[in-house]
C-alpha positions in Angstrom: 64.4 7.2 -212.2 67.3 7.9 -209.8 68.1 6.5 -207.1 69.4 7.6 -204.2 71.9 5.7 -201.1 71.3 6.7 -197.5 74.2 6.2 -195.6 72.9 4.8 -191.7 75.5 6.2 -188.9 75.3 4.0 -186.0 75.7 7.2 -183.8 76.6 5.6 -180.6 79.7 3.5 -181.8 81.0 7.1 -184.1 81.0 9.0 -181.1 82.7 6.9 -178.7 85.6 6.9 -181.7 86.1 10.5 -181.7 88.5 12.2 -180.2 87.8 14.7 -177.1 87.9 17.9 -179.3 85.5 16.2 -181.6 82.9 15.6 -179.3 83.3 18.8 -178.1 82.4 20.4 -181.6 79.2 17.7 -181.7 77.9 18.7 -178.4 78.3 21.9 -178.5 77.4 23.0 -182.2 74.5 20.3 -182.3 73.6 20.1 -179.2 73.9 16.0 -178.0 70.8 14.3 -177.2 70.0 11.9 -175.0 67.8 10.3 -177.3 70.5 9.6 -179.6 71.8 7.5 -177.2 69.6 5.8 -175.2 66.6 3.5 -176.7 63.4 5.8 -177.0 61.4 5.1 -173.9 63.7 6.1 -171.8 65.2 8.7 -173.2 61.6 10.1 -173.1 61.4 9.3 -169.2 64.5 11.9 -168.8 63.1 14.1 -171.3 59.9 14.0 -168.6 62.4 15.1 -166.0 64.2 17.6 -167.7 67.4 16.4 -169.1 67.2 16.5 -172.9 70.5 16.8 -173.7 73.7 14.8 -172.4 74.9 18.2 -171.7 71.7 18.4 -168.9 73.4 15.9 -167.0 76.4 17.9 -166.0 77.0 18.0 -162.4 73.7 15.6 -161.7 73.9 13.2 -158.7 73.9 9.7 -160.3 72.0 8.4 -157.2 69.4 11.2 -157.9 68.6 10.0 -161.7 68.1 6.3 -160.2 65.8 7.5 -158.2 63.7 8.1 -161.3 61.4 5.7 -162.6 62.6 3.7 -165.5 66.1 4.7 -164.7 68.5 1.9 -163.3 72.1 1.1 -163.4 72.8 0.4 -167.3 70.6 2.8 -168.1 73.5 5.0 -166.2 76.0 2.6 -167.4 75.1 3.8 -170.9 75.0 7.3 -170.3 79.0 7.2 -168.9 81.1 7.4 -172.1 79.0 10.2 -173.2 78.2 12.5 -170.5 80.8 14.8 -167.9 80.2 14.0 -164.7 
C-alpha cells in the first residue's frame, strides 16, 4: 500500500507573500475567488450578489457592499490586501 502526502497551502498567508506580478499571473490565469478568502458563509452572501471573484470587486463602492447583509467592516477589512480598489 502506498501512501500518499497532501501538502495544505494556507492560501490567504501565500498570496499576501507574493509579489505584484505574481498575483497578477494567480488572478488572472486562475481566476481569484472570493471564497478562497473569506470564510464560506460569506463568501456565499457575495456570491448571492454577484461578486464571485476578487476581480468582481473592481471599481465597487465599499459603502455599497456594507450595505449588504452579512457584510461589515472586517469583512471589508479582509477583502483589502487582495482586491484593487
Amino acid at each position: 500500500m502506498r501512501t500518499v502526502t497532501r501538502w495544505v497551502i494556507d492560501f490567504a498567508k501565500y498570496y499576501k507573500k507574493v509579489s505584484n506580478n505574481d498575483k497578477y499571473f494567480l488572478e488572472s490565469h486562475f481566476g481569484l475567488l472570493i471564497k478562497n478568502v473569506l470564510p464560506p458563509k460569506v463568501s456565499s452572501i457575495l456570491k448571492e450578489n454577484g461578486y464571485i471573484f476578487l476581480e468582481d470587486l473592481k471599481g465597487v463602492n465599499l459603502d455599497d457592499l456594507l450595505k449588504i447583509d452579512g457584510i461589515g467592516k472586517s469583512t471589508i477589512n479582509k477583502l483589502i490586501p487582495y482586491a484593487k480598489w
